[in-house]
C-alpha positions as CSV (number, residue, x, y, z in Angstrom):
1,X,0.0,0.0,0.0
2,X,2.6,2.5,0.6
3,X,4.8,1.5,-2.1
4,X,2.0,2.4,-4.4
5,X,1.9,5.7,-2.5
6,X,5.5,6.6,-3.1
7,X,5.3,5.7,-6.6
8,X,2.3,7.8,-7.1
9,X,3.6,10.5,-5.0
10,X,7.2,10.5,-7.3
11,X,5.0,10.6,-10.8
12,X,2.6,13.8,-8.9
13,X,5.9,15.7,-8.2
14,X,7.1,14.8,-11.9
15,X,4.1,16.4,-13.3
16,X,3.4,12.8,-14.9
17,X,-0.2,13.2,-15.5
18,X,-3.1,10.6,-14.9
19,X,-1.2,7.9,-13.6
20,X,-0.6,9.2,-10.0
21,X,-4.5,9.1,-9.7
22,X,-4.8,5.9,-11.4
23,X,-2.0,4.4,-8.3
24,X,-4.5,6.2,-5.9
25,X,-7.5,4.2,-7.5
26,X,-5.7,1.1,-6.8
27,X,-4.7,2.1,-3.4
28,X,-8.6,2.4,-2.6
29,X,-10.0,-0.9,-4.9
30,X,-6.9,-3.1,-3.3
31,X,-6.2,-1.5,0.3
32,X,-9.6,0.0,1.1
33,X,-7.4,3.4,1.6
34,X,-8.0,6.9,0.2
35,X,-4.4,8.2,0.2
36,X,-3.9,11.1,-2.1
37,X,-0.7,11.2,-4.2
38,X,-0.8,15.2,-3.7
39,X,-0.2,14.4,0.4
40,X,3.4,15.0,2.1
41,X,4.0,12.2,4.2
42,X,7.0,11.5,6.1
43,X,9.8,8.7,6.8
44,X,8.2,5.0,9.1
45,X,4.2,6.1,9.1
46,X,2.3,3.2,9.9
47,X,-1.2,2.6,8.8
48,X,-2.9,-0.3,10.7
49,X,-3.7,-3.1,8.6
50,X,-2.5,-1.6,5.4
51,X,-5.0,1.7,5.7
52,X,-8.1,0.0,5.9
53,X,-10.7,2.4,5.6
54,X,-8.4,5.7,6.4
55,X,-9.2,8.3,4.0
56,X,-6.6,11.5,4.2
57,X,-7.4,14.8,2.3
58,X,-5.7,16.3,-0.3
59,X,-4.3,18.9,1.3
60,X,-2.9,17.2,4.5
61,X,0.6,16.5,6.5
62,X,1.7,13.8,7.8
63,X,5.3,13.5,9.7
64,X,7.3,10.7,10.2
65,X,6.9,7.9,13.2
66,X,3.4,8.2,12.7
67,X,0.8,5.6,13.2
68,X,-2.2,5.5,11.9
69,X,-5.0,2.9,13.2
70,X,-7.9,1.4,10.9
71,X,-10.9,4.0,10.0
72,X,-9.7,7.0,10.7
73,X,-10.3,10.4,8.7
74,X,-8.0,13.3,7.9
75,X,-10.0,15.6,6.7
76,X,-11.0,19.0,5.8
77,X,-14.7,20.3,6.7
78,X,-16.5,20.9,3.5
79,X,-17.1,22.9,1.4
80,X,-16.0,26.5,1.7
81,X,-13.6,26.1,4.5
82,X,-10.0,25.5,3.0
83,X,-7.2,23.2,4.9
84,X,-6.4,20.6,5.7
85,X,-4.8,18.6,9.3
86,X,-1.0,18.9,9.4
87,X,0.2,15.8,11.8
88,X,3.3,16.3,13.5
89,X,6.4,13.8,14.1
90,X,6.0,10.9,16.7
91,X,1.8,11.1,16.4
92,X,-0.1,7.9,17.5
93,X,-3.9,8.0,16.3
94,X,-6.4,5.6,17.2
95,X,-8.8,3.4,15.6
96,X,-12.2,5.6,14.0
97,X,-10.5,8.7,15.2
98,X,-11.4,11.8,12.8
99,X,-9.0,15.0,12.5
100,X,-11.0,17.6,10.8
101,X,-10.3,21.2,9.2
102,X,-7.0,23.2,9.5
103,X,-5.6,21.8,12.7
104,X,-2.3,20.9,13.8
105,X,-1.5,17.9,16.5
106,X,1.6,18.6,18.0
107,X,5.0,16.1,18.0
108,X,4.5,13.1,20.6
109,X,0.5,13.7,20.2
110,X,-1.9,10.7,21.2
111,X,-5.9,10.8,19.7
112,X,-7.2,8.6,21.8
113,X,-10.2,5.9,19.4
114,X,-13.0,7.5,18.1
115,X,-12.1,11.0,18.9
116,X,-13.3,13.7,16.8
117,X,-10.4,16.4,16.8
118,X,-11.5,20.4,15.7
119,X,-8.7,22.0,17.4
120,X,-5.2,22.0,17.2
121,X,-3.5,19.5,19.8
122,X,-0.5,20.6,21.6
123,X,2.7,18.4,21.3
124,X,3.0,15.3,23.9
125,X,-0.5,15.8,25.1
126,X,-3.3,12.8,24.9
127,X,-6.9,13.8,23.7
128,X,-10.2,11.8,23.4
129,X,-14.0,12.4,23.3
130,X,-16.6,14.6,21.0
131,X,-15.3,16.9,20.8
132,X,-11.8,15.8,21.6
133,X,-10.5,17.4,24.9
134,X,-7.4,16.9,26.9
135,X,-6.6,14.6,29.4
136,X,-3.2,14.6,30.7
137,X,0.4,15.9,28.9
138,X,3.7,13.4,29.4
139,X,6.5,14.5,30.7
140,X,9.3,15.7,28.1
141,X,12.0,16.6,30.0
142,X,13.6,13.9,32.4
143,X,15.1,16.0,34.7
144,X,11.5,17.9,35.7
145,X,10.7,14.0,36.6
146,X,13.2,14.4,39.4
């Protein structure tokens, strides 16, 4: 699945046209995965079970160390209100979890399962709910532990 992506992604930032699609096409009949060739996406992201049923917008940002669980949503929200999420490094997101509109989640940033994020996230902090709220922030410094 993210072979396909990468290939896809190479061809969109050659300018090849209609075959990056066509890779996404596949991506979705094979993988169940809407994946974009247009998205950035960084270095070791993980998508649970091979992105079944994630669907990520156009427009969005993934880092690197990111995983993904099965059904979630990256997406904008509608029509007349532009962006996209932009997912920092180190992100863990779980399973049925939507990310909606221009937000950012912050590096080290957990989405707890079916959370429904409308707000940016700061970094190492854990949300969950509807809407998504926090619930506690992990320590980042070792030495403030002491």
């Amino acid at each position: 699945m993210i072979y396909i992506y990468r290939l896809a992604n190479l061809l969109y930032r050659l300018r090849v046209p209609f075959l990056p699609w066509t890779l996404k096409i596949i991506n979705r009949v094979l993988f169940s995965v809407s994946l974009p060739p247009s998205v950035e996406v960084g270095k070791n992201v993980t998508f649970g079970y091979q992105g079944l049923g994630i669907v990520v917008h156009k427009s969005a940002r993934l880092g690197s160390n990111i995983i993904i669980s099965p059904n979630v949503v990256i997406g904008g929200k509608g029509k007349g209100r532009p962006g996209a999420p932009i997912i920092e490094d180190d992100v863990v997101i779980g399973a049925g979890a939507c990310i909606l509109g221009p937000v950012r989640i912050g590096q080290g940033a957990v989405i707890g399962a079916n959370s429904v994020v409308l707000t940016n996230v700061q970094p190492h902090t854990t949300v969950v709910g509807i809407p998504a709220r926090e619930i506690g922030k992990m320590q980042t410094d070792v030495t403030s532990a002491l």
